[in-house]
C-alpha positions in Angstrom: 98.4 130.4 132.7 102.0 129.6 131.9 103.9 127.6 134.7 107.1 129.6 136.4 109.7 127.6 135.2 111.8 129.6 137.8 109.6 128.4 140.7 112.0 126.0 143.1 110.0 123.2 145.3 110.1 124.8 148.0 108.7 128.1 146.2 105.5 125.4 145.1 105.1 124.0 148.6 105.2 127.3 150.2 102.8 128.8 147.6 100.3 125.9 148.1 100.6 126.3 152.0 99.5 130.2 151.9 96.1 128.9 149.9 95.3 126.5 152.9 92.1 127.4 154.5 92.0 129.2 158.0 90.1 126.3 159.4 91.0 123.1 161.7 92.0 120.1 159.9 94.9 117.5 159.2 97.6 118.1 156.4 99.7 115.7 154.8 103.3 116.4 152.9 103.7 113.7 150.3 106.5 113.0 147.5 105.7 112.8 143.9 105.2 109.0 144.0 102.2 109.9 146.8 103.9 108.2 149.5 102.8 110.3 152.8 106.0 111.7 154.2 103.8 113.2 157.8 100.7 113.8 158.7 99.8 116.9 161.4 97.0 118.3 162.9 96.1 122.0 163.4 93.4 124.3 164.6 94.5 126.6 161.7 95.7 125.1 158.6 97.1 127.7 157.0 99.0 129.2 160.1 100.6 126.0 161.1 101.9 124.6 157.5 103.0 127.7 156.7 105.3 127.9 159.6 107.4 124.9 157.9 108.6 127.9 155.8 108.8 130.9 157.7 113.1 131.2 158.8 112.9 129.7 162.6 111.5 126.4 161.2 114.0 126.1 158.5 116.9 126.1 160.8 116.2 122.3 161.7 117.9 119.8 159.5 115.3 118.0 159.8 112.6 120.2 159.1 114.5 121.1 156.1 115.2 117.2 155.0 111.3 116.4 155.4 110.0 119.7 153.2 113.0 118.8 150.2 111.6 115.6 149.9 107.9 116.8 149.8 106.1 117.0 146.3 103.0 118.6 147.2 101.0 119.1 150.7 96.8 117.8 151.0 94.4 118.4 153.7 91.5 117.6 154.9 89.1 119.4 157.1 87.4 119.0 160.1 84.9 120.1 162.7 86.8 121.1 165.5 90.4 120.5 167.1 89.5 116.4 168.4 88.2 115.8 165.5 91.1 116.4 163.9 93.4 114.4 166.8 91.7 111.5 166.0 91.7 111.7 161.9 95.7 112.5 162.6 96.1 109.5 164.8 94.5 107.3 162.1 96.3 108.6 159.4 99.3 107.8 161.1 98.1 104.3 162.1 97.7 104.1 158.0 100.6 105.2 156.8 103.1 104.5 159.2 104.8 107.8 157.9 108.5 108.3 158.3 108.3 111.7 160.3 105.8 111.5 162.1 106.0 110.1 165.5 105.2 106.1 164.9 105.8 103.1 167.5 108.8 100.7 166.2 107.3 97.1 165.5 110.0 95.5 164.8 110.0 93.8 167.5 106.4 93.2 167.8 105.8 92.2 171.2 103.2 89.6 170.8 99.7 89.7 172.7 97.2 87.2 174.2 94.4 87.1 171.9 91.0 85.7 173.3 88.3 85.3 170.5 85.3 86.3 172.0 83.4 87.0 169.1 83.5 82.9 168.4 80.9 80.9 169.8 83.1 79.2 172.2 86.3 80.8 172.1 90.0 80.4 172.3 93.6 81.9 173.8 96.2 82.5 170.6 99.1 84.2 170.8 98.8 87.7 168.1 101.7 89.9 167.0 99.4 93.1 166.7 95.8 94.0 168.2 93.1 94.3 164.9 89.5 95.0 164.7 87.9 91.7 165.0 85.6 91.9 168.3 88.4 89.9 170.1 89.6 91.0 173.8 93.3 91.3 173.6 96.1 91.4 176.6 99.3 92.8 176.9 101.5 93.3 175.2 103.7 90.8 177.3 107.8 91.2 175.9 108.6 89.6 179.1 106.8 86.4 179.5 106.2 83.3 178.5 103.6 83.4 176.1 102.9 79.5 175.2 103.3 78.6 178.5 100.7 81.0 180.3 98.4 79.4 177.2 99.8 75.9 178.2 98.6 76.7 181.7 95.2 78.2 180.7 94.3 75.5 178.2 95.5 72.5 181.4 93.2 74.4 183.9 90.2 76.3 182.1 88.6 74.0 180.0 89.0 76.0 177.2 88.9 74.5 173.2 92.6 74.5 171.7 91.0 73.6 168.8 90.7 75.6 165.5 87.8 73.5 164.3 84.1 75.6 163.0 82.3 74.5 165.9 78.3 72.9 165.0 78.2 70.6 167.7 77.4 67.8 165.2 81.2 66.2 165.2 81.3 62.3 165.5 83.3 62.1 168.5 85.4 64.6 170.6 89.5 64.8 170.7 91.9 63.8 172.7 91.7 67.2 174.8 87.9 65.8 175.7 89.0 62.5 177.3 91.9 63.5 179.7 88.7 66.2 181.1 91.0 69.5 179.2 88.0 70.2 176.7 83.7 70.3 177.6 83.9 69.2 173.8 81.4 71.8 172.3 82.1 70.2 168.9 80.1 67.2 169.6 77.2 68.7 171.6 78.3 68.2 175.2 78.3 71.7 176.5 76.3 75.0 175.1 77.3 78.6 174.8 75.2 78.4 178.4 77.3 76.2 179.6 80.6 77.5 177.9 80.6 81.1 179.0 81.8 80.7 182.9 84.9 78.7 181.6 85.7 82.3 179.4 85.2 84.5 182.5 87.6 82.7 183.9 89.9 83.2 181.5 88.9 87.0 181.4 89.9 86.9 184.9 93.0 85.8 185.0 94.0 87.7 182.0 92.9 90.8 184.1 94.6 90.1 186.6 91.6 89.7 189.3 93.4 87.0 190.8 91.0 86.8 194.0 87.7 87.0 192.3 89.1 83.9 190.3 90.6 82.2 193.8 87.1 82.6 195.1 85.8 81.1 192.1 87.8 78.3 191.5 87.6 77.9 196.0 83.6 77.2 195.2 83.9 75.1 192.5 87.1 72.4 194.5 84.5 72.3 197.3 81.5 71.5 195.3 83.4 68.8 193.2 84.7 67.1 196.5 81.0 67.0 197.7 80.5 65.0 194.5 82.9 63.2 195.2 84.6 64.0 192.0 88.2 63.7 193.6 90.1 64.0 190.3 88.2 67.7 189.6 88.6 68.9 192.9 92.7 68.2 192.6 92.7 69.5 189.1 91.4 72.7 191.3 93.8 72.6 193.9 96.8 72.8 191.4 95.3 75.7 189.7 95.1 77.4 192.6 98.4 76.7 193.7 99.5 78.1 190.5 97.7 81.2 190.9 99.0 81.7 194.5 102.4 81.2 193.2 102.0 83.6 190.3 100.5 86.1 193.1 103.8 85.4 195.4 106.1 86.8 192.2 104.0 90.0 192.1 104.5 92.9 194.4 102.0 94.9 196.0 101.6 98.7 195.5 98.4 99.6 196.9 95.3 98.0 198.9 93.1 98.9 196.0 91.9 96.8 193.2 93.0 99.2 190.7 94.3 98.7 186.9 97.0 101.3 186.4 99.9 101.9 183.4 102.7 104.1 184.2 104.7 105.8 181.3 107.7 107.1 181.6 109.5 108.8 178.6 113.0 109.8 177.7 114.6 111.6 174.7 116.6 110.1 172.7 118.1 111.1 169.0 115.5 110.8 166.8 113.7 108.3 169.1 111.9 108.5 172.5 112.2 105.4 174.8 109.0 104.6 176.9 109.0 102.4 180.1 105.5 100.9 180.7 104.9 99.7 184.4 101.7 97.8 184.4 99.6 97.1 187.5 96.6 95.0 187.5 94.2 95.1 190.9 96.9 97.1 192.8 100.1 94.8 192.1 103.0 95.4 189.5 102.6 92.3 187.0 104.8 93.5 184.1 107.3 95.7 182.7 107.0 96.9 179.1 109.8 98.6 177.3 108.7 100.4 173.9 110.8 103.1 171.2 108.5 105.8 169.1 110.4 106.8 166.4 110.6 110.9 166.5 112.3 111.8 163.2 111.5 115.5 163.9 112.6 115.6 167.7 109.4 116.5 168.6 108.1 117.7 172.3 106.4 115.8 175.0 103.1 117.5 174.4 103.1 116.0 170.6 104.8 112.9 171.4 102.3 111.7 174.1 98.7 111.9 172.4 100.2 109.8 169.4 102.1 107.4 171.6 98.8 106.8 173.7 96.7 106.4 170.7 98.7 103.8 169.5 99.3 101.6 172.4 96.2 101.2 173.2 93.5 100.4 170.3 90.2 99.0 170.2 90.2 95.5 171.6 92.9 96.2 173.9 92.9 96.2 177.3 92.7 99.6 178.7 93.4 100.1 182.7 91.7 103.0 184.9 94.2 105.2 185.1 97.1 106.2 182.8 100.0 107.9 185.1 102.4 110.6 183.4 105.2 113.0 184.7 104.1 115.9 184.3 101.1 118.2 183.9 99.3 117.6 180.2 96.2 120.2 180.3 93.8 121.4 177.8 91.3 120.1 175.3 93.7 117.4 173.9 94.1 115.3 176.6 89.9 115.4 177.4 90.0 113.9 173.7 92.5 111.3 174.2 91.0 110.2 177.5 87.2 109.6 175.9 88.8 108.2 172.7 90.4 105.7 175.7 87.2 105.5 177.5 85.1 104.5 174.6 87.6 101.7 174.7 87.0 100.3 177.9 83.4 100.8 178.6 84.0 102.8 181.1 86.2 106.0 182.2 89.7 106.7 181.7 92.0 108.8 183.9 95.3 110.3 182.3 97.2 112.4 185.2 100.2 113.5 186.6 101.8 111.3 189.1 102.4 114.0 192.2 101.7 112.0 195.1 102.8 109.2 197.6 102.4 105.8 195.9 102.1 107.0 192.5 105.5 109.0 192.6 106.8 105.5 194.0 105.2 104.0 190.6 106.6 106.9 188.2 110.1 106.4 189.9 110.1 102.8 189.2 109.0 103.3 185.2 111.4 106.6 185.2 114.7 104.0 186.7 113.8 101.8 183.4 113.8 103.9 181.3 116.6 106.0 181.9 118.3 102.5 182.1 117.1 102.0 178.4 118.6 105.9 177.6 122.2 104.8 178.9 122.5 101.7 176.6 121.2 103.9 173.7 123.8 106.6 174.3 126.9 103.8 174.5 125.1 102.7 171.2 124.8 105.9 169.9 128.5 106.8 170.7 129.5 103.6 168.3 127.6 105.4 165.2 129.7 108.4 166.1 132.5 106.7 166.4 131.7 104.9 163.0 130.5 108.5 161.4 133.8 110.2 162.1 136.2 107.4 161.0 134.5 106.8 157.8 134.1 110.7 157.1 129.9 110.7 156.6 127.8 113.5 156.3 125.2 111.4 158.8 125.1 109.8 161.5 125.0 106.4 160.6 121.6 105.3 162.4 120.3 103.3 159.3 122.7 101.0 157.6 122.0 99.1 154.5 124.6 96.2 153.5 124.6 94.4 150.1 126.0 90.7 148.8 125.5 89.1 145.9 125.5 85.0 145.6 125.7 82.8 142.7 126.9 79.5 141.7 129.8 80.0 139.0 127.4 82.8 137.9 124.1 80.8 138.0 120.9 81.4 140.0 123.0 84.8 140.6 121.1 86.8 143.8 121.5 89.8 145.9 120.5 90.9 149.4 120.3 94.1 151.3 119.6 93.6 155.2 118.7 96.7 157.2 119.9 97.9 160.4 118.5 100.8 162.7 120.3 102.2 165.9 122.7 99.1 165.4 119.9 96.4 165.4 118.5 94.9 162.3 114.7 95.2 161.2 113.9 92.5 158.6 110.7 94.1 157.4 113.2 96.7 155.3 114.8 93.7 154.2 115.5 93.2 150.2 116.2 90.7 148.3 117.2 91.0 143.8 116.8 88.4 141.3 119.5 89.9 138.9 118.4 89.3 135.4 120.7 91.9 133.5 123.8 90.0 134.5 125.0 87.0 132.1 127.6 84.7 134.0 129.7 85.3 137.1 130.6 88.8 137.4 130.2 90.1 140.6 131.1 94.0 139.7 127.9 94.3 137.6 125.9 92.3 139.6 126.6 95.2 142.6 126.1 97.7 140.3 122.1 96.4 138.7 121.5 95.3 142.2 122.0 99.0 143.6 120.3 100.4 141.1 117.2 98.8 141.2 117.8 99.1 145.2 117.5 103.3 144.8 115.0 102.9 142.4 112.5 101.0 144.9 113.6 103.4 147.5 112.2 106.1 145.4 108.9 104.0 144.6 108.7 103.4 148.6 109.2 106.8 149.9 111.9 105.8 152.1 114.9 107.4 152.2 118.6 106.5 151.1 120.2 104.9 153.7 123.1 106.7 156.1 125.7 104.2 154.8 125.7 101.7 152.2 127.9 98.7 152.9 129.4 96.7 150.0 130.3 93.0 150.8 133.9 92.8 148.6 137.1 95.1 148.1 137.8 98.2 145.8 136.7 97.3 143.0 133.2 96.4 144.2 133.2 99.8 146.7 134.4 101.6 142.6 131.8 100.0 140.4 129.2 100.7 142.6 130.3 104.2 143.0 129.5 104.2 139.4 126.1 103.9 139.9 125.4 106.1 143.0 127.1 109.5 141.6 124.6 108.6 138.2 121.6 108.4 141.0 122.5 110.1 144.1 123.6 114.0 145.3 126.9 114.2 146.6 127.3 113.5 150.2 126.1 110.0 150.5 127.7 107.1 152.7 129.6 104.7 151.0 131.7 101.6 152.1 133.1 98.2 151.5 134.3 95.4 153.9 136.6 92.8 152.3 136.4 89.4 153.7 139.9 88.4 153.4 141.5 90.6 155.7 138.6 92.3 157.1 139.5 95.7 155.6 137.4 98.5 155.5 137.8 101.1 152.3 135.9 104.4 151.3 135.8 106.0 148.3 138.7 107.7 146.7 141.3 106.4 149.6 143.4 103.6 148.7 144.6 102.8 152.3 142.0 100.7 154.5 140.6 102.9 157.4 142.6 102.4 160.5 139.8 100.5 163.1 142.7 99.8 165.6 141.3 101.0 168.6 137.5 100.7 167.8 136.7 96.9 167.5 133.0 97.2 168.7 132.9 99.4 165.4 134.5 96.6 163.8 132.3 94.4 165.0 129.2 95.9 163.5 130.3 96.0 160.5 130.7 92.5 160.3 127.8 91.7 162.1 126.1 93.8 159.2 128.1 91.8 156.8 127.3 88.2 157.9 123.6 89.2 158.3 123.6 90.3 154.2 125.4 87.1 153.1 123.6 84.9 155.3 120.2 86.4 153.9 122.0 86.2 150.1 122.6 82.2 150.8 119.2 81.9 152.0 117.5 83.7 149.1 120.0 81.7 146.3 119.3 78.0 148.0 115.7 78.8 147.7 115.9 79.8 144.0 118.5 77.0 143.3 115.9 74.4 144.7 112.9 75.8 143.5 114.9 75.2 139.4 115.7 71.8 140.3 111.6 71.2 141.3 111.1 72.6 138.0 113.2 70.5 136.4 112.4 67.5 138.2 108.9 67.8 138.2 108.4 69.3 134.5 107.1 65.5 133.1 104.4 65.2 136.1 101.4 66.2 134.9 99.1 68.7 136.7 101.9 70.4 138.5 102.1 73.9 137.3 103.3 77.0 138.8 100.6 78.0 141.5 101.0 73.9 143.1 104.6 74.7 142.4 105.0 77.3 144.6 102.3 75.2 146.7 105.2 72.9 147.2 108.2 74.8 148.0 106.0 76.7 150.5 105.1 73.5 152.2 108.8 71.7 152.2 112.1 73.2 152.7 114.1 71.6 149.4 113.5 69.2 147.0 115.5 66.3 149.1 112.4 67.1 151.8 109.8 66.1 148.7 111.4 63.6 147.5 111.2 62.2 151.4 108.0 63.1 152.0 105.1 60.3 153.2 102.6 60.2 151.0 100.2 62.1 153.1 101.8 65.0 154.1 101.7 65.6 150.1 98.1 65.0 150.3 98.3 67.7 152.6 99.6 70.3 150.0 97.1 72.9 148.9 96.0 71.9 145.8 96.6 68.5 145.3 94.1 66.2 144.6 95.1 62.2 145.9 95.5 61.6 142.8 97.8 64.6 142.1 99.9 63.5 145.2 100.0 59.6 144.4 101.7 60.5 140.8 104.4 62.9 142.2 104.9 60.1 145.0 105.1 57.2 142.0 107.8 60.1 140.4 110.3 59.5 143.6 108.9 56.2 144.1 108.5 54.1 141.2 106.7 50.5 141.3 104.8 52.2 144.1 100.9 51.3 144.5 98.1 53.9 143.7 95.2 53.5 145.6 92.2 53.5 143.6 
């Protein structure tokens, strides 16, 4: 059958959506380079994606943005409506897709990691929970990570090693002599033996603070009865520490009880979360998260997703889950035995209505609507920056561009990103340019923005708000070039000259007038510095990594892999050429051999050891 040339996208998508079966499921929109675009649940398939095209639906901008960019739609069916809740939420999980509703890591607060599926495990500090039969705690944005493992490693006996334990070590480390190890690499304590030191870990993690001053009580008693003075004052200090840590938490409620209260607020685009955690009835932290909600979507969609992501296998999951308002039906019985699973035990998601639990939600709810007024003072500044720059958008993602070189050698580029007015390095890019011959910094911009909406495309990501030039006119022109080749009209475009700070748009010879809006200013040059410091960065390494190369092309054995072995290990080549013999002994990949010649290189008349 011959295709209808006359057929538009949106024609396509909406022709493929009316063959969707009347069944539950998940559907995906994805572009033509496969990249998933959002993933959504329904009970009905076909009902639910065809509503993206029926006229209500395609009054939202951004309803409208995310169906232009689609290429095609896929689904996959399920059994019933959970089923389907948790397929979505693992989806999502996957592909991080850009309108769905997905929490921001780009901050990444870290968690307390303990590796219980080793032998005799260990505390480590983890930027994200995985899949690995470890217990993990927090996530903790407002403490001090290596010291609570400073003070768990002084008091609990626990290994800081990283060594494969077998017992059959020669002679224990320095962490066995001052008594801060049982030494479980040479023998002198058993998995037996090893486990109560864990529980106690476990249960000051948890935050049962009086089943472990009970514990710790026993065991200070029965050491001074041995006479073992030194142990029972090792004791005494962790208790002390313990009490003190009690003394800095409040007490909610006479119940041992684990309980996280959310509280949510709406932003643009974004939904701010406050997370009050209490641990056997006291308040021990305060956790501030953003979900990014591209398609201003409702509490009812916003909280499954948010609660599916927080908390994943391995974490720790507390008894009860405290909301503001009423969440009924099926969805939330899913969510809360997906939770329970979790824990080993049940989960209770419910409204806070009543006496100390309002008190709680009132506390979470003051945090958060703290968190809402600095993001509406920083959403006014992208206002403020959208109107005096005449963009379509607002201006919540920013990408800026410089290029560095060195009298047009080892030439570089860098585009830094920025989101809301903050940066987030993992949408950081950095360009070789190889098109370029010598120092000319026009065509430089112009291959370096090209390949940058190129791997855009390749990404699925979209073109950024504004796109910042580091330089004057005639950078802001020649790139212009490029863009109207590339881009629809209507994109953001701007330069910021470092000589006197000006600002210029396209086709407007006068700077824009800032006077009167220096915290716009401001982030423009913040935005500015960021890009060239990240060029510098990205040129030095390039720029040392040639002179290795040169100065190491007559040893033999180095080749590219123990190249990059080196540059990984040291910071320039003045740090190799300094570098004690054993620390390049210590490079992966080098034989003693290997490292003795390239020592010899910086070194000559030097011994090799035989």
């Amino acid at each position: 059958m011959a295709e209808n040339k006359s057929e538009t996208p949106f024609d396509k998508l909406k022709k493929q959506a009316a063959g969707f079966p009347d069944a539950p499921g998940v559907y995906l929109f994805k572009n033509i380079h496969e990249t998933v675009l959002y993933v959504g649940k329904a009970i009905s398939l076909k009902k639910r994606v065809a509503s993206y095209f029926n006229s209500a639906n395609q009054q939202s901008p951004k309803v409208r943005a995310l169906v232009s960019q689609a290429d095609h739609l896929d689904f996959v069916l399920t059994d019933d409506e959970n089923q389907a809740l948790l397929l979505e939420s693992n989806l999502i999980k996957k592909y991080k897709p850009r309108y769905n509703v997905v929490l921001r890591d780009d901050k990444s607060y870290p968690y307390l990691k303990l590796t219980t599926r080793e032998d005799f495990p260990r505390v480590l500090i983890s930027r994200r929970p995985v899949q690995d039969g470890s217990k993990y705690y927090g996530p903790y944005p407002n403490l001090k990570l290596r010291e609570i493992i400073k003070l768990i490693y002084r008091y609990f006996n626990i290994r800081d090693c990283n060594i494969d334990i077998d017992g059959k070590a020669e002679r224990a480390c320095l962490s066995y002599q001052i008594k801060q190890c049982p030494a479980p690499c040479i023998g002198a304590v058993d998995k037996k033996g090893y486990a109560p030191l864990v529980k106690r870990v476990q249960w000051f993690l948890e935050g049962k603070h009086d089943d472990l001053l009970d514990h710790v009580k026993g065991e200070m008693l029965k050491a001074s009865e041995r006479l073992e003075f030194e142990e029972a004052a090792k004791y005494r200090d962790l208790i002390a520490s313990i009490e003190q840590m009690q003394g800095t938490y409040a007490m909610i409620i006479s119940d041992k009880i684990d309980i996280d209260v959310m509280a949510l607020a709406f932003g643009l685009g974004k939904v701010l979360v406050s997370v009050v955690q209490v641990r056997q009835g006291k308040v021990v932290d305060h956790v501030k998260l953003t979900l990014e909600n591209e398609l201003d979507q409702p509490f009812e969609e916003v909280l499954p997703v948010l609660l599916q992501q927080y908390y994943v296998p391995g974490v720790f999951v507390p008894d009860e889950v405290l909301i503001a308002q009423d969440w009924l039906g099926e969805e939330r019985y899913a969510v809360e035995k997906v939770l329970s699973n979790y824990k080993g035990s049940g989960v209770i998601i419910r409204k806070a209505d009543e006496n100390w639990r309002r008190d709680l939600m009132d506390m979470a709810e003051k945090n958060v609507l703290s968190a809402l007024k600095e993001d509406v003072q920083q959403t006014n500044l992208l206002v403020e920056l959208k109107e005096l720059l005449n963009l379509k958008d607002l201006p919540r993602n920013i990408a800026c561009f410089d290029i560095s070189t060195l009298q047009g050698s080892f030439t570089v580029g860098s585009a830094v990103f920025f989101r809301d007015g903050a940066p987030e390095k993992g949408r950081y890019r950095k360009f070789k340019i190889k098109e370029v011959q010598g120092q000319d910094d026009f065509r430089s911009h112009q291959e370096m923005m090209r390949r940058y909406i190129k791997l855009l495309e390749r990404e699925g990501n979209p073109v950024p708000d504004l796109l910042l030039i580091d330089g004057g006119k005639g950078q802001l022109s020649h790139v212009k070039e490029v863009l109207d080749e590339l881009l629809e009209p209507g994109y953001g475009l701007a330069s910021l000259a470092k000589r006197e700070e000006e600002v210029f748009v396209p086709d407007q010879s006068e700077p824009v007038d800032f006077r009167g809006h220096l915290k716009v200013r401001h982030l423009l040059q913040r935005l500015r510095d960021e890009s060239h410091r990240f060029a510098v960065g990205y040129h030095r390494i390039i720029r040392d990594r040639q002179a290795v190369t040169s100065l190491l092309s007559d040893v033999k054995g180095i080749g590219p892999s123990r190249l990059r072995a080196l540059m990984n290990r040291f910071e320039s080549v003045k740090a190799i050429q300094e570098a004690p013999l054993e620390d390049l002994v210590a490079v992966p990949g080098f034989s003693k051999e290997l490292a003795y010649r390239l020592y010899q290189t910086f070194h000559p008349g030097s011994p090799i050891q035989s």
